[in-house]
C-alpha positions in Angstrom: 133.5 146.9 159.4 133.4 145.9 155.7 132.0 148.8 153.2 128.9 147.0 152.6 127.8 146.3 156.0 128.9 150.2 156.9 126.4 151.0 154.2 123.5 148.6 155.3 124.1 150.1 158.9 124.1 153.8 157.8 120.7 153.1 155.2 119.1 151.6 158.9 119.9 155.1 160.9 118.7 157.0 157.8 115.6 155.5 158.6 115.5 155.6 161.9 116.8 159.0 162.0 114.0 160.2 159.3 111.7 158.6 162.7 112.9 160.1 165.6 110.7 163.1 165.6 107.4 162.7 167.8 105.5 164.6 164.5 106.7 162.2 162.0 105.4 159.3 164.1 102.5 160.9 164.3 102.6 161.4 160.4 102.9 157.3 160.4 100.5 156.6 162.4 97.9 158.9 160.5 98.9 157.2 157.0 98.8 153.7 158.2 95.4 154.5 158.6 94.7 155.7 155.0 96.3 157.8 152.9 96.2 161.7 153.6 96.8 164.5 151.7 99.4 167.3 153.3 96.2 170.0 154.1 95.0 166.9 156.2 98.1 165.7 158.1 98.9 170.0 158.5 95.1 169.8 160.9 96.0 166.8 162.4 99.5 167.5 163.8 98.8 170.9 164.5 101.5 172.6 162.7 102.0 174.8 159.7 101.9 173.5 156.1 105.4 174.5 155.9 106.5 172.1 158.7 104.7 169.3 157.6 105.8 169.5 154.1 109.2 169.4 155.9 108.4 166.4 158.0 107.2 164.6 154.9 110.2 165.4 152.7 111.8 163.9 155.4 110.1 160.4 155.7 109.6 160.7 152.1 113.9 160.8 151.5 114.2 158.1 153.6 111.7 155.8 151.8 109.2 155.5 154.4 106.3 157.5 152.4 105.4 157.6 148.6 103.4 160.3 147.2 101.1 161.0 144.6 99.6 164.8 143.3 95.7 164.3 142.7 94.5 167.6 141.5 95.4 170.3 143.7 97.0 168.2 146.8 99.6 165.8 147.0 98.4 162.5 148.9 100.7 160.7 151.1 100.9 157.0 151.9 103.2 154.5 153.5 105.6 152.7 151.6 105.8 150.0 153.6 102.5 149.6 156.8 105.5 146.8 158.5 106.8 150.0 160.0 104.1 150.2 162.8 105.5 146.5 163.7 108.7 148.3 164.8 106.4 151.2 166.5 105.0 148.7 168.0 108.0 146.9 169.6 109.3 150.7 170.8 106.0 150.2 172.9 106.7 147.1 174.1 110.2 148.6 175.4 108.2 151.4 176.9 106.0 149.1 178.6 108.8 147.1 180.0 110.9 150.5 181.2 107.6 151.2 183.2 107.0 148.2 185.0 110.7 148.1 185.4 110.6 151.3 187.3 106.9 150.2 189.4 108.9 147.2 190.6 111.7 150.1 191.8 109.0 152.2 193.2 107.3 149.1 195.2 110.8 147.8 196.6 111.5 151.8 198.1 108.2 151.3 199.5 108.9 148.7 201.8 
C-alpha cells in the first residue's frame, strides 16, 4: 500500500472510530436535528457533562462536529448532515442481518 492511500485509509477509521460509540451516534443524531449546546446533549444522553464534553472532543477531532461558544455554552453542529446517509446504510445492514436470521429461524421450523 502506497503512503497516500495508507493515509486516506487511516483518515476513514479515524472517522469511523471517532463513530463507533452508541453515545456519539446518538450525539449525531441529536445535531442533525439542530444544533445543541453541550448542557443540552448532557440531558439528552443521560450522562455527565464531563462525558459528553469527551464524546464531543472526540467527534469534534475527527471533523465530524464544528463548534461555536455563544455566551456561556458552546453550541455544537454537524460538519457535514451526509453522515446520517452512512447511519443510514448501517441500518440497512441491520435490516438485512435480521431478515437474514428470520429466514434461519423459519427453515429450523419446519
Amino acid at each position: 500500500m502506497k503512503d497516500a492511500e495508507k493515509s486516506r485509509y487511516e483518515a476513514r477509521a479515524k472517522i469511523l472510530k471517532a463513530m463507533a460509540h452508541p453515545s456519539r451516534l446518538l450525539i449525531i443524531e441529536e445535531l442533525h436535528k439542530q444544533e445543541r449546546c453541550v448542557n443540552e446533549l448532557t440531558e439528552r444522553v443521560g450522562a455527565d457533562m464531563s462525558t459528553v464534553s469527551k464524546h464531543l472532543s472526540v467527534l469534534k477531532n475527527a471533523g465530524l462536529v464544528m463548534d461555536e461558544k455563544r455566551a456561556n455554552c458552546i453550541y455544537y453542529a454537524l460538519r457535514c448532515s451526509c453522515i446520517l446517509d452512512f447511519i443510514g446504510c448501517v441500518e440497512d445492514v441491520l435490516a438485512a442481518r435480521a431478515d437474514d436470521h428470520q429466514r434461519v429461524l423459519k427453515s429450523c421450523k419446519k
